[in-house]
HTML snippet that shows the backbone in 3Dmol.js (N, CA, C, O; Angstrom):
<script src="https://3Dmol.org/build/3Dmol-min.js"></script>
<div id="view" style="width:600px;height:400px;position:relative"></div>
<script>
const pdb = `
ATOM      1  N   UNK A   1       0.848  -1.177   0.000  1.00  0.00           N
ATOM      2  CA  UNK A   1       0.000   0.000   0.000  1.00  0.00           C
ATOM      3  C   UNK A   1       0.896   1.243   0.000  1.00  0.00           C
ATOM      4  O   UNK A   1       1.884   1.326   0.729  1.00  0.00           O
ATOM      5  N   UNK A   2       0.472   2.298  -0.931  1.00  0.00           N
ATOM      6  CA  UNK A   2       1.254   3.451  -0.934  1.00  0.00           C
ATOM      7  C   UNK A   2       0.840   4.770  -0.460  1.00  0.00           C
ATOM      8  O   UNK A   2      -0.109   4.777   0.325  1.00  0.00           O
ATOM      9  N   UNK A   3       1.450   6.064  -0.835  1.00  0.00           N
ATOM     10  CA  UNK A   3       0.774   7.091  -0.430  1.00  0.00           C
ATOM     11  C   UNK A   3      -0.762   7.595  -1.057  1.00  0.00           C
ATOM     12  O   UNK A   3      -1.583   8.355  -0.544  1.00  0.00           O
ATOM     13  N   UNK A   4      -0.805   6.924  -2.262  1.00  0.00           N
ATOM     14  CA  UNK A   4      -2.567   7.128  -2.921  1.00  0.00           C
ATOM     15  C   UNK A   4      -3.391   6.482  -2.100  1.00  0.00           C
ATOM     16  O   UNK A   4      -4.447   7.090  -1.922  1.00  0.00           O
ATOM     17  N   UNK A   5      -3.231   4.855  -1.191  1.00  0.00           N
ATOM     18  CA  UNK A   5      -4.381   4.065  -1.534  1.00  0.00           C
ATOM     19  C   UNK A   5      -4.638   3.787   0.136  1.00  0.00           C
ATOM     20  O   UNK A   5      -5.291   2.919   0.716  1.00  0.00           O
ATOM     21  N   UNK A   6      -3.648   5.169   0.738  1.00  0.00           N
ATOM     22  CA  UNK A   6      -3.678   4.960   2.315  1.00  0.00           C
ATOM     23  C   UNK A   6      -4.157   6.356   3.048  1.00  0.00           C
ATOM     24  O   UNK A   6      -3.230   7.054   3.459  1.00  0.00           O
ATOM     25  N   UNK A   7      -5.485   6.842   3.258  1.00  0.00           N
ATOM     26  CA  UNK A   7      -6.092   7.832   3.448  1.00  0.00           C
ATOM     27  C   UNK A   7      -5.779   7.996   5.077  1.00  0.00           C
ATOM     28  O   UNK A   7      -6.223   8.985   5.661  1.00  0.00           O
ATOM     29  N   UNK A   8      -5.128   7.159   5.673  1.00  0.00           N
ATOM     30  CA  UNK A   8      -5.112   6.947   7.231  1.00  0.00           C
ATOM     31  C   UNK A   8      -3.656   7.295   7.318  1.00  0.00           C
ATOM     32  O   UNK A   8      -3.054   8.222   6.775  1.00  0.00           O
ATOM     33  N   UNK A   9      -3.144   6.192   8.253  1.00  0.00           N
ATOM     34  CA  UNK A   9      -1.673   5.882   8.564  1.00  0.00           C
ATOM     35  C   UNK A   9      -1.370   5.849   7.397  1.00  0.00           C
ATOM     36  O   UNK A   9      -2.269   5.932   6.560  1.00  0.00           O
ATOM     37  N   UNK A  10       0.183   5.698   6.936  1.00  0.00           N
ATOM     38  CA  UNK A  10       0.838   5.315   5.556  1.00  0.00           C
ATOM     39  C   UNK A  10       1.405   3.779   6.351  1.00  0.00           C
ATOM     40  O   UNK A  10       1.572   3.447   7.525  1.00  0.00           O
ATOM     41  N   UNK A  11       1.575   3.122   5.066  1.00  0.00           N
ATOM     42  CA  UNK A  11       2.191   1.622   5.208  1.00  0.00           C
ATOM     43  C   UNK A  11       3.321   1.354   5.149  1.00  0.00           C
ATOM     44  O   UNK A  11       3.833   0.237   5.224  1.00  0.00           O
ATOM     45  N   UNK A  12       4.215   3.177   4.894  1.00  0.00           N
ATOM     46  CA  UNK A  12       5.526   3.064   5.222  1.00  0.00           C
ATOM     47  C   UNK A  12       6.109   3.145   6.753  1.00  0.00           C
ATOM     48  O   UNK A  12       7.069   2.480   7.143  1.00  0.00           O
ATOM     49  N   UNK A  13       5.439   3.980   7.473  1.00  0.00           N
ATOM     50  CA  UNK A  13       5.498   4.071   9.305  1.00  0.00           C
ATOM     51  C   UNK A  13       4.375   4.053   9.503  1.00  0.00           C
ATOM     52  O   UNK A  13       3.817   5.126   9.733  1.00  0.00           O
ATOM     53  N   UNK A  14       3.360   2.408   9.485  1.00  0.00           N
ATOM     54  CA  UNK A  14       2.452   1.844  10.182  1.00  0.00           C
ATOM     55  C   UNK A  14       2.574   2.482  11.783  1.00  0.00           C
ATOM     56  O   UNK A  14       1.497   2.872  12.235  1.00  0.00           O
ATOM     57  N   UNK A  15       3.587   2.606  12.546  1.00  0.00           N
ATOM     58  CA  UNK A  15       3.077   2.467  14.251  1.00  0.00           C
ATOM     59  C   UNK A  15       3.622   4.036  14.218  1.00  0.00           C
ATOM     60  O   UNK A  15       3.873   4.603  15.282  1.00  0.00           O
ATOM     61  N   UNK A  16       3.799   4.730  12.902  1.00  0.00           N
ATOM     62  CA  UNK A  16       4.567   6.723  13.133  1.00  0.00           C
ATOM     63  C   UNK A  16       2.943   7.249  12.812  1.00  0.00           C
ATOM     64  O   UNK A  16       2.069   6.784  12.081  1.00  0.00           O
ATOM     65  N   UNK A  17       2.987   8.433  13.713  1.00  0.00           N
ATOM     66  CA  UNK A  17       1.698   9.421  13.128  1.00  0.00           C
ATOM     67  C   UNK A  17       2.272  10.378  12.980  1.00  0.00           C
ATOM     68  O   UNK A  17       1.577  11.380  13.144  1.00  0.00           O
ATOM     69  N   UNK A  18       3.648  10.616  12.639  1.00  0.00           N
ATOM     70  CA  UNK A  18       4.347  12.116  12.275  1.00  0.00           C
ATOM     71  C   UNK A  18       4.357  12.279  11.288  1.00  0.00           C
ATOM     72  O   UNK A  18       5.111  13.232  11.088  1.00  0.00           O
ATOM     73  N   UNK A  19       3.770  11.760   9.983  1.00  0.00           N
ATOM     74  CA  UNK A  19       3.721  12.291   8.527  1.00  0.00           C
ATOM     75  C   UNK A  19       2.809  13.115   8.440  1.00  0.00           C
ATOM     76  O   UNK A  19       1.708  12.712   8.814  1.00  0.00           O
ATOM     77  N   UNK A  20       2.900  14.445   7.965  1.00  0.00           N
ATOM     78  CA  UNK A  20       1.854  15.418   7.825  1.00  0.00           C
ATOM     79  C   UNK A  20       1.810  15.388   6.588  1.00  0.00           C
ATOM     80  O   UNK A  20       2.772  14.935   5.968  1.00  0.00           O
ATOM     81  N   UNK A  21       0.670  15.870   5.921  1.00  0.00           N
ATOM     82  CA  UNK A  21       0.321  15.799   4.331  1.00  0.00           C
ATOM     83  C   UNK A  21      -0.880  17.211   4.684  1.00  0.00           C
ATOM     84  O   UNK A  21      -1.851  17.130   5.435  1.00  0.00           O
ATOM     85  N   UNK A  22      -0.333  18.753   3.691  1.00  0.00           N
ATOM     86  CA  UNK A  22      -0.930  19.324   4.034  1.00  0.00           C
ATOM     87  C   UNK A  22      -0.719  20.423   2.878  1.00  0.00           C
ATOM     88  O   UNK A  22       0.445  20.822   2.836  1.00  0.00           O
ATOM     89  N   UNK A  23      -1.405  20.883   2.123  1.00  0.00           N
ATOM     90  CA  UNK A  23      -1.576  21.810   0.923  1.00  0.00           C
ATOM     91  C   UNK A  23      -0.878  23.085   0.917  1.00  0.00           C
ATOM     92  O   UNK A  23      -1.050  23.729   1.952  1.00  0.00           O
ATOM     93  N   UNK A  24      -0.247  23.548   0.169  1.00  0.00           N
ATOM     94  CA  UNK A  24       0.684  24.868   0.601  1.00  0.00           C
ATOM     95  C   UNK A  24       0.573  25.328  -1.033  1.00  0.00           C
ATOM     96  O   UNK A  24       1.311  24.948  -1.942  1.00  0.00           O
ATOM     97  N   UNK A  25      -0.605  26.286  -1.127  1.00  0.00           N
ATOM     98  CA  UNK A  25      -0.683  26.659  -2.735  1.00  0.00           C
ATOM     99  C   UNK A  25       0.692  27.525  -3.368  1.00  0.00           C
ATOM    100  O   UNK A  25       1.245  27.415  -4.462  1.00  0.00           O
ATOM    101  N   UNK A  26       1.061  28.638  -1.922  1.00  0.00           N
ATOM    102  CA  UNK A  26       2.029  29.514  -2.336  1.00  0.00           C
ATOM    103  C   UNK A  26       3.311  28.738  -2.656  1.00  0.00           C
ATOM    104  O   UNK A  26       4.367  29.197  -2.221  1.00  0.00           O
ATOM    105  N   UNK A  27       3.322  27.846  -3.223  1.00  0.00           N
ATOM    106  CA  UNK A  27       4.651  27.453  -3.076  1.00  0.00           C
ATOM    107  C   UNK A  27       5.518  27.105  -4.406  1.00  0.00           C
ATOM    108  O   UNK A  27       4.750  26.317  -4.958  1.00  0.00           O
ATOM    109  N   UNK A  28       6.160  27.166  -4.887  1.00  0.00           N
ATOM    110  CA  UNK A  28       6.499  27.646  -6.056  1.00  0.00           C
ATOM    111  C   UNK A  28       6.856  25.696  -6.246  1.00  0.00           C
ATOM    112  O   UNK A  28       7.463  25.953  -7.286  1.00  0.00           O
ATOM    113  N   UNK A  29       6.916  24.971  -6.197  1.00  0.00           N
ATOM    114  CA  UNK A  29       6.820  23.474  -7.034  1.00  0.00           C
ATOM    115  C   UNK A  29       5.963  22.617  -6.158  1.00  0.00           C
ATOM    116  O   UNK A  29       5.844  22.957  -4.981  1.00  0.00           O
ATOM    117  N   UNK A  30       5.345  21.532  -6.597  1.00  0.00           N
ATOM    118  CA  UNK A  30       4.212  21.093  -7.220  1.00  0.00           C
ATOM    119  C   UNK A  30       3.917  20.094  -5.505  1.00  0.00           C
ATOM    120  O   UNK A  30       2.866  19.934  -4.884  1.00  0.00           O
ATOM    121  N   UNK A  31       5.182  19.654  -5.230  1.00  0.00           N
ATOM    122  CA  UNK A  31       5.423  18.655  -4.281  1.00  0.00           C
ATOM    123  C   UNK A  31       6.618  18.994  -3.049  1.00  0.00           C
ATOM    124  O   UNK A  31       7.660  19.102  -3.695  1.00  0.00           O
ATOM    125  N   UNK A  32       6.856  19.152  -1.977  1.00  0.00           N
ATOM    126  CA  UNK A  32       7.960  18.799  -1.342  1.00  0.00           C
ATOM    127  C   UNK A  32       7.837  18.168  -0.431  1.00  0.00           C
ATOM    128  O   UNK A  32       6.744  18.552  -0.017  1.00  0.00           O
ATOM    129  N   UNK A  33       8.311  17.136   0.500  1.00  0.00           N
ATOM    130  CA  UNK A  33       8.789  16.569   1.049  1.00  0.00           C
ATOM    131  C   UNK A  33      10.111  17.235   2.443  1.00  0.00           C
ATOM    132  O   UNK A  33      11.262  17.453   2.063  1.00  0.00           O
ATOM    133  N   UNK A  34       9.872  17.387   3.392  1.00  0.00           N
ATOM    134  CA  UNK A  34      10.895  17.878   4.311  1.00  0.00           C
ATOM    135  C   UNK A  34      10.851  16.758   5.809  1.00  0.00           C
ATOM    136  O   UNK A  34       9.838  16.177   6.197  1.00  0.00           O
ATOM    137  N   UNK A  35      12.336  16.671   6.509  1.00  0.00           N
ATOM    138  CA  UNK A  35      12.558  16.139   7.354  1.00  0.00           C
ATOM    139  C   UNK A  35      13.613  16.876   8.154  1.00  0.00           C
ATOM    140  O   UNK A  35      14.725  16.360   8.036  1.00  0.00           O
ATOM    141  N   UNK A  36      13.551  18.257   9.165  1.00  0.00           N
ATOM    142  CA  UNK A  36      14.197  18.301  10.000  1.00  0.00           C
ATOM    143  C   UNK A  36      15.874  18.559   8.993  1.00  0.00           C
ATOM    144  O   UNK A  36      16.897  17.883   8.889  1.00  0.00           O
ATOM    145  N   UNK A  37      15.446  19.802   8.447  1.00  0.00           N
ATOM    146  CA  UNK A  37      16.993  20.003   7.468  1.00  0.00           C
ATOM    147  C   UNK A  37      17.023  19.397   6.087  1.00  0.00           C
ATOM    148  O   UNK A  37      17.732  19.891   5.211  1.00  0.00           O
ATOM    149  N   UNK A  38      16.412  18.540   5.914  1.00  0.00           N
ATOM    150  CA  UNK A  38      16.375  18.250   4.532  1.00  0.00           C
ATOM    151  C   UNK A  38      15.025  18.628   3.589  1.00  0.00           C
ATOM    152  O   UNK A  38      14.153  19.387   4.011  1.00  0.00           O
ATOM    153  N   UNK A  39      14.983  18.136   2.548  1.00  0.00           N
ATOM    154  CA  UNK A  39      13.997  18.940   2.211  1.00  0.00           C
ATOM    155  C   UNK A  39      14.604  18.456   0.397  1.00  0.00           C
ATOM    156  O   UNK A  39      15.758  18.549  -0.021  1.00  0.00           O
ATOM    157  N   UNK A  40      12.982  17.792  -0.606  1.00  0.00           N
ATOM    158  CA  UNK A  40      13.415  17.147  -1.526  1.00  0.00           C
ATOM    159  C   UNK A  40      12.075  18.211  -2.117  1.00  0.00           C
ATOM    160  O   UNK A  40      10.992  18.152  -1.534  1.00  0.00           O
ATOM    161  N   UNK A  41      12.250  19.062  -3.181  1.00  0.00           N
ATOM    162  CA  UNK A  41      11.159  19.391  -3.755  1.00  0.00           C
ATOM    163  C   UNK A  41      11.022  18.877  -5.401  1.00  0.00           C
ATOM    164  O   UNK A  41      12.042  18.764  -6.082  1.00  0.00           O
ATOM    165  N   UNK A  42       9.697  18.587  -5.949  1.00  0.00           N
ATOM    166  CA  UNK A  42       9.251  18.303  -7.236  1.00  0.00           C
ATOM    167  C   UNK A  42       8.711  19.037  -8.016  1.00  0.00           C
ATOM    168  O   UNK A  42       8.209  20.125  -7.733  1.00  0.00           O
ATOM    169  N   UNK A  43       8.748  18.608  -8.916  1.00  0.00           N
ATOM    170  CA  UNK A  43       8.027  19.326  -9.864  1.00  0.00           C
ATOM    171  C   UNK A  43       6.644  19.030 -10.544  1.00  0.00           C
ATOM    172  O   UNK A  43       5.765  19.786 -10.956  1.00  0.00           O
ATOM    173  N   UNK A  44       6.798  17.211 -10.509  1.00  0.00           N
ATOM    174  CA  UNK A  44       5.484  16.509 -10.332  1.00  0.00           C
ATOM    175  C   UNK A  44       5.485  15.648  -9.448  1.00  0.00           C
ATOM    176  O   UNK A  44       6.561  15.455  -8.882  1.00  0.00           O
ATOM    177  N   UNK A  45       4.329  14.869  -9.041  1.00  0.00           N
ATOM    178  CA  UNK A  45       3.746  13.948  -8.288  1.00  0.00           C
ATOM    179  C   UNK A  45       4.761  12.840  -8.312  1.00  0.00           C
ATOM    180  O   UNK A  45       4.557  12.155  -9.314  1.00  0.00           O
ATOM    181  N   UNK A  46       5.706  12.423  -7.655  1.00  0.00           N
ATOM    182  CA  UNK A  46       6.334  10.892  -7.896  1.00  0.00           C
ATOM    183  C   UNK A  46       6.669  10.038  -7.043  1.00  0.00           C
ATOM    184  O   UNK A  46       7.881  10.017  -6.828  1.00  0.00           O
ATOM    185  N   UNK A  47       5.697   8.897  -6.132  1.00  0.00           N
ATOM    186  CA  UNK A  47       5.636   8.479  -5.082  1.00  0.00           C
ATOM    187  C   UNK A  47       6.663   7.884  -4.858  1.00  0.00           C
ATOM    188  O   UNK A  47       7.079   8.252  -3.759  1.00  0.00           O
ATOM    189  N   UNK A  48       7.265   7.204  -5.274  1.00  0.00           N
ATOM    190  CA  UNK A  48       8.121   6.068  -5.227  1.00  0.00           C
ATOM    191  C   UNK A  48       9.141   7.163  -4.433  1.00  0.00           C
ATOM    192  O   UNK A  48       9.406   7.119  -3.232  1.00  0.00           O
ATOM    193  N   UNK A  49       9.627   8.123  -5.378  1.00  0.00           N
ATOM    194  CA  UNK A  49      10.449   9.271  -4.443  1.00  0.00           C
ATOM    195  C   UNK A  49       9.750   9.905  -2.958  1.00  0.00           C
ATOM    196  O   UNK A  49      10.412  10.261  -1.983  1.00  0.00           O
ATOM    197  N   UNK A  50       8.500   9.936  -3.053  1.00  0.00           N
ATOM    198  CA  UNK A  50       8.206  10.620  -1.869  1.00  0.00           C
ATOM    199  C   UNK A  50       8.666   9.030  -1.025  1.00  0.00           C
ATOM    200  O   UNK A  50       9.154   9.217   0.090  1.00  0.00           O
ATOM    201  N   UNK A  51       8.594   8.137  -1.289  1.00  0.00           N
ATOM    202  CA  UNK A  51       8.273   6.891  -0.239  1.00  0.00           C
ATOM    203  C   UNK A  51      10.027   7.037   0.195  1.00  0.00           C
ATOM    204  O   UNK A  51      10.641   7.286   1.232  1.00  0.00           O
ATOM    205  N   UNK A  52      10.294   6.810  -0.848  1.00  0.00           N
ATOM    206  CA  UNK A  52      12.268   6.634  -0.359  1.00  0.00           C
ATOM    207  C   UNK A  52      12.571   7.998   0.542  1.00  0.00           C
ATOM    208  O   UNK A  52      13.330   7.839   1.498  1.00  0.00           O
ATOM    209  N   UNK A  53      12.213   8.884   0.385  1.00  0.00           N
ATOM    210  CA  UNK A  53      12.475  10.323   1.583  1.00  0.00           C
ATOM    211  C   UNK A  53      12.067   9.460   2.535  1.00  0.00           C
ATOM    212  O   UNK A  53      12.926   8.754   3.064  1.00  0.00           O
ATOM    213  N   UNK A  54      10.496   9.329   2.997  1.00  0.00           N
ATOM    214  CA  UNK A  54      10.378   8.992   3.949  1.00  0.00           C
ATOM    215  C   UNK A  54      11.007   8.055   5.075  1.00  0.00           C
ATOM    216  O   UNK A  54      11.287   8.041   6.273  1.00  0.00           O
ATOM    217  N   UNK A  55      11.045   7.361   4.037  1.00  0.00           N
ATOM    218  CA  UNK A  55      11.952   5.896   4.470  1.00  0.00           C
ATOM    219  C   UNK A  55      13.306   6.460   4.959  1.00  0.00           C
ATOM    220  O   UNK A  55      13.428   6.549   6.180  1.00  0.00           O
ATOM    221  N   UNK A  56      14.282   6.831   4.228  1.00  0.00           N
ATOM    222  CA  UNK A  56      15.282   6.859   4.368  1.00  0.00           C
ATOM    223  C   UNK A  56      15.616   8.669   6.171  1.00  0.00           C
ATOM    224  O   UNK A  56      16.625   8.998   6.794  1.00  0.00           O
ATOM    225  N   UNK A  57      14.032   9.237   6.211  1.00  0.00           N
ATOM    226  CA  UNK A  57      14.450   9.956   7.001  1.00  0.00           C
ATOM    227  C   UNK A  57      13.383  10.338   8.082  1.00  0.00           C
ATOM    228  O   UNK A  57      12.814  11.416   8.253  1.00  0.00           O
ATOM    229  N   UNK A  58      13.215   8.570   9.101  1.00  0.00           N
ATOM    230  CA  UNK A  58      12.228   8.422   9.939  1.00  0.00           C
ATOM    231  C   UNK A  58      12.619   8.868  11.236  1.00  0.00           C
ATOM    232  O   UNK A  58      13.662   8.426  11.718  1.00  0.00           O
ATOM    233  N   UNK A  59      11.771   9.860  11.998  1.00  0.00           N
ATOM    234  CA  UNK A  59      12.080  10.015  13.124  1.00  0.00           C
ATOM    235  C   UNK A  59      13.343  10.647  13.961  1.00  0.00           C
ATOM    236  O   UNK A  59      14.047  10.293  14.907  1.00  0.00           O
ATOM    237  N   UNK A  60      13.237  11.784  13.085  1.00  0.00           N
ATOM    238  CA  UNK A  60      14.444  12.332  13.117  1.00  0.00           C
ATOM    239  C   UNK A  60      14.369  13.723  13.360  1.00  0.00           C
ATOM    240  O   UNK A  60      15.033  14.497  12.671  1.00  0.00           O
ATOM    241  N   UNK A  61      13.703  14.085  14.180  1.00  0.00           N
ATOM    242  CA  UNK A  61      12.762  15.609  14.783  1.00  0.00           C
ATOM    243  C   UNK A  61      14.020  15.720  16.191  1.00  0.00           C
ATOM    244  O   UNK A  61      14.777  14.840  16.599  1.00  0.00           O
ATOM    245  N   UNK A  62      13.889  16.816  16.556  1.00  0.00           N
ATOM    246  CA  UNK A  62      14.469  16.910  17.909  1.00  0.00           C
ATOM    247  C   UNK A  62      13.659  16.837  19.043  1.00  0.00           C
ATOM    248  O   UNK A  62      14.028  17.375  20.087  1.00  0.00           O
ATOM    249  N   UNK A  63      12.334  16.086  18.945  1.00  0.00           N
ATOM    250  CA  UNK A  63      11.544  16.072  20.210  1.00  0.00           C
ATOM    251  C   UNK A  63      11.845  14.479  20.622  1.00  0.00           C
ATOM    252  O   UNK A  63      12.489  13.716  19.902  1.00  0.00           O
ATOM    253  N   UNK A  64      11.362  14.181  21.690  1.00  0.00           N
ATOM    254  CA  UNK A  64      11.060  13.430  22.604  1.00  0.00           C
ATOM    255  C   UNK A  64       9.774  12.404  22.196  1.00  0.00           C
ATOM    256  O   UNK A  64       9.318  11.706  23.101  1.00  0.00           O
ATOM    257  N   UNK A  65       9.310  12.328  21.128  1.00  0.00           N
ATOM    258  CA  UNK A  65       7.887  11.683  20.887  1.00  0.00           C
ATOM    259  C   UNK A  65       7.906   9.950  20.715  1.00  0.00           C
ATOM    260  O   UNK A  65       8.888   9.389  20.228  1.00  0.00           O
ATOM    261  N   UNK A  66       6.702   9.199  21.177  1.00  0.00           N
ATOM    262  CA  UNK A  66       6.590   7.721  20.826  1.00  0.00           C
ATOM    263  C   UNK A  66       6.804   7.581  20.012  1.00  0.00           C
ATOM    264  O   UNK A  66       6.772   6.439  19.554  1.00  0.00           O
TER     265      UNK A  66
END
`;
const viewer = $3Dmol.createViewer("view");
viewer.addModel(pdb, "pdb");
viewer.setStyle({}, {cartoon: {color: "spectrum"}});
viewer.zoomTo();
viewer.render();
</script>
């Protein structure tokens, strides 16, 4: 299951609720992706890339959270 067909949790961090997914019209490309300093922006829609960000940059905030 990917980021289209998972309206809930994602099936990449099943037990994480820190993925935010949230509309930002002003923003000059189409897609980005950020983790605490990094930060991958697009130009179109391309999950497979959004999935590998995620993956590769879980849980990596400076708080204290489950």
């Amino acid at each position: 299951m990917g980021l289209r067909k998972s309206p809930e949790r994602s099936s990449v961090h099943p037990k994480s609720a820190k993925i935010i997914v949230a509309p930002y019209y002003e923003m000059a490309d189409l897609v980005a992706v950020t983790a605490w300093g990094r930060m991958d922006a697009m130009t179109t829609f391309d999950e497979e890339r959004i999935l590998r960000f995620i993956r590769a940059n879980p849980d990596r905030g400076p708080e204290a959270v489950p």
